[in-house]
C-alpha positions, 0 to 999 in steps of 0.5 A, a space after each residue: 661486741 656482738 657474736 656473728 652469726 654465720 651465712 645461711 647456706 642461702 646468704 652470700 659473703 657479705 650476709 644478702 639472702 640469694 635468690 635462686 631462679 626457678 627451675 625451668 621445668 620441661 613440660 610441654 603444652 597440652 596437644 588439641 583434642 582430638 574430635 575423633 577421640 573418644 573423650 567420653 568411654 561410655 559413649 559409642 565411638 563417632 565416624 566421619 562420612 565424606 558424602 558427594 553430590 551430583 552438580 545438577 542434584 535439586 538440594 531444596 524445593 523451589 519457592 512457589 512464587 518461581 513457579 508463576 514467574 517462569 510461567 509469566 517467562 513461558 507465555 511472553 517467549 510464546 507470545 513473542 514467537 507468535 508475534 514474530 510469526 505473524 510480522 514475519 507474514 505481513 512481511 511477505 505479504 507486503 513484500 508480495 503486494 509490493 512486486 505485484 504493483 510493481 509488475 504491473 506498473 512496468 507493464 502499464 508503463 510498457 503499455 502506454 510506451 507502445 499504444 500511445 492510446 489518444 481520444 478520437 478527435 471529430 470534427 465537422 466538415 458540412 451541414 445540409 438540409 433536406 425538405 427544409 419546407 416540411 414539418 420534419 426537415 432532415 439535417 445531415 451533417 457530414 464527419 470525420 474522425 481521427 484516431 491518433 493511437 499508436 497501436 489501439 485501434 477502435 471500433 464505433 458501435 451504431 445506434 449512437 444517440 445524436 442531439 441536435 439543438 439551437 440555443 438549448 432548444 433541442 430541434 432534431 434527434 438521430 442515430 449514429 452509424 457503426 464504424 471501425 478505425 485503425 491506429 493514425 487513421 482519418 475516417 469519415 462518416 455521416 449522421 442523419 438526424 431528423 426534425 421534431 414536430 415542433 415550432 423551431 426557434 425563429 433562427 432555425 425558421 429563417 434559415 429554412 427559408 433561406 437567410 443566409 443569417 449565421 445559425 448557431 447549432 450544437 450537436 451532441 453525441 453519446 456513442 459506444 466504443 471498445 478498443 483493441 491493442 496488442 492483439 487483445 480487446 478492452 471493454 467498451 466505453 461511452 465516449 460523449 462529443 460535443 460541438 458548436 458549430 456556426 453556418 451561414 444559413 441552412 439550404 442554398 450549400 451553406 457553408 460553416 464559419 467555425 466548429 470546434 468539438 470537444 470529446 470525453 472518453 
């Protein structure tokens, strides 16, 4: 028989080897470094600065390309601001120009509301014929005229020119006489016009003679009137009167068959 060895100071009872645990050591981990610590003796020791800067503090210069574009933002706010200027003034212009037309409108509505201006209505009321045997008859025609303004009366310069004619055959000339008419008013005046030296027309010869033939005749006048309303005078104007008128015959009292006269102001 074998001899028997005795346990190990590290066997059990039954000769397996035991295994002690490692001994828990009790060291703890390395602390972090300090960066205020001096881990190099033989360099000066570093401080810590806590520096503050103003809110409104430029930090860096800015990029030159920034420069041009608050230029190009300076000229369109003062072009904009000009712009707004002059549309502001064309606005009060505008504005101005507007009531203006606008007053004058309501005064020339006021205007014709009041004077109720109208063209002076003329009318022929007898023709006669003196020296119908001589080479320059006279023709005198008697006229009326109303005024059927308002409040505008009128007033007929003289020296008017008269046209008397048979067919576009001009056969006698005169002048007008000089004449003022109030508003609503019928006046009436006379127009001697004399015969040209001339051969009349064969319907004007026998007239002179005495037919009793109806004689067609156009009288044309051209006359200078100026007007007056409210207490002020209006300039003058030409005002131009034609009309045909048809008599039985010329001499013996000739009588008018129709007339009718047209007026231009």
């Amino acid at each position: 028989m074998a001899d028997r060895v005795p346990p190990g100071p590290h066997s059990t009872a039954f000769g397996s080897p035991v295994v002690h645990p490692a001994a828990e050591t009790d060291t703890e981990p390395d602390p972090e470094p300090d960066p205020n610590s001096n881990e190099h003796p033989w360099l000066p020791a570093q401080e810590t600065y806590i520096v503050q800067v103003p809110k409104d503090q430029i930090y860096r210069v800015p990029p030159p390309e920034n420069a041009v574009l608050v230029e190009r933002y300076r000229n369109q706010v003062k072009t904009g601001s000009e712009r707004s200027s002059v549309l502001t003034c064309l606005g009060w212009l505008c504005a101005s120009l507007l009531t203006f037309v606008v007053l004058c409108l309501f005064i020339f509505v006021i205007f014709i509301a009041t004077v109720r201006p109208g063209k002076p209505r003329f009318t022929v009321d007898q023709v006669h014929v003196k020296n119908p045997t001589t080479a320059r008859p006279e023709y005198d025609f008697m006229m009326s005229v109303h005024n059927p303004s308002g409040s505008m009366s009128y007033s007929y310069e003289k020296d008017g020119t008269a046209v008397l004619s048979n067919h576009d055959v001009n056969i006698a000339h005169g002048k007008t006489p000089a004449l003022n008419q109030n508003s609503k008013n019928t006046s009436k005046f006379k127009i001697v016009i004399k015969g040209l030296k001339m051969v009349v027309p064969k319907q004007i010869a026998k007239a002179l003679k005495g037919s009793k033939d109806d004689v067609v005749l156009k009288l044309e006048l051209a006359i200078r009137v100026s007007a007056k309303a409210w207490g002020l005078d209006i300039n003058g104007n030409h005002i131009t009167v034609s009309c045909d008128v048809t008599t039985k015959g010329l001499v013996k009292e000739p009588g008018i068959k129709r007339q009718s006269c047209k007026t231009q102001f």
